[in-house]
N, C-alpha and C positions, 0 to 999 in steps of 0.2 A: 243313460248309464245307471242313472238313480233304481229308475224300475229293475232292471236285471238285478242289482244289486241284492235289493228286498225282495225278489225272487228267489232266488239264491239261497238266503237267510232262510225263508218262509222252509223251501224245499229241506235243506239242511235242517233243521225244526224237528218238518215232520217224520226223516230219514231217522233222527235219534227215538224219537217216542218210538217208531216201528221196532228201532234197536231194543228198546229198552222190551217191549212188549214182548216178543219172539226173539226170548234168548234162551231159546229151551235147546238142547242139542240136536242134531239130525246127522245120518249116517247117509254119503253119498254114494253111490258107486256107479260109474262111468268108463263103458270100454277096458275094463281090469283095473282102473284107478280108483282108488277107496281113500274118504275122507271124512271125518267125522267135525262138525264145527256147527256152531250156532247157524237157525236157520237164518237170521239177520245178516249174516256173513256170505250165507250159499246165496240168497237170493243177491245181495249187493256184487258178488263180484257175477253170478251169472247175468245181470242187467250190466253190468260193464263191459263184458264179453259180447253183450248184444250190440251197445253202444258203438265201440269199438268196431265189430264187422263190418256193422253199417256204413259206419265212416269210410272204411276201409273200400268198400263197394262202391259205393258214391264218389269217391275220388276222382277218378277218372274223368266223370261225366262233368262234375265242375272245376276241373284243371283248363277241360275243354271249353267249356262255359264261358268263363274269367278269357283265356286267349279271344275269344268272340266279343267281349264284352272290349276288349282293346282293342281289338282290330277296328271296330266298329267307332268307338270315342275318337281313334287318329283320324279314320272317315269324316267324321262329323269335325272336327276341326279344320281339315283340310278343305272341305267344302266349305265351313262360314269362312275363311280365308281367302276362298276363290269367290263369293256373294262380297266380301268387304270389297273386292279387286274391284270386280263387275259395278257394283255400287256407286264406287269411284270415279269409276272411268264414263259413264251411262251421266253421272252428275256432270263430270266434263263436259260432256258431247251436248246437252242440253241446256247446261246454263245460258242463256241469254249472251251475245257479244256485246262488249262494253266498249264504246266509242271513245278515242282516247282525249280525242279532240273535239269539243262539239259544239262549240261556237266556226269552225273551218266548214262545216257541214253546206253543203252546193242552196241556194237557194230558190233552184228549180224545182225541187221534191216539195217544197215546205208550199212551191204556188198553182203545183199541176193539177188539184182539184179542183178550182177555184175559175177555171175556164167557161 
């Protein structure tokens, strides 16, 4: 957040020296609209209005995006949810049996190699 910040700053900076430098007037006219205003002023709001479209056009595609990017994260959770199941169960089934009793243990197993 630091960097943007001083971005920001840097940018706004240099946005006032351009002000300051090209504050000569200029006479605009657009489609039957007529405007006379610094040229620091036509170019800042015409870069705003470019700004602005852009956004505007780009919407759509990451409204779309953002839903994909969730749809996708639930996926991904629901499957490490069914790997911790599987995990679980897979550990079950392999553990070793544990004798509960093992001194009761038959002592024909312990002599039938021994033949």
């Amino acid at each position: 957040m630091k960097l943007f910040t001083l971005l920001a700053l840097l940018i706004a900076i240099v946005a006032g020296v351009f002000a300051l430098q090209n504050s000569t007037p200029v006479f605009v006219e657009f489609m039957g609209w007529q405007a006379q205003a610094s040229m620091a002023l036509i170019l800042l709001v015409t870069f705003s209005l470019g700004v602005l479209f852009g956004v505007l056009i780009s919407l759509p595609a990451m409204i779309r995006r953002m839903g994909k990017i969730s749809h996708f994260r639930s996926q991904v959770d629901q499957l490490t949810y069914d790997l911790d199941v599987a995990n679980r169960q897979l550990s079950e089934v392999s553990a070793p049996p544990t004798d509960p009793h093992p001194e009761q243990r038959p002592h024909s197993l312990e002599h039938s190699t021994t033949a």
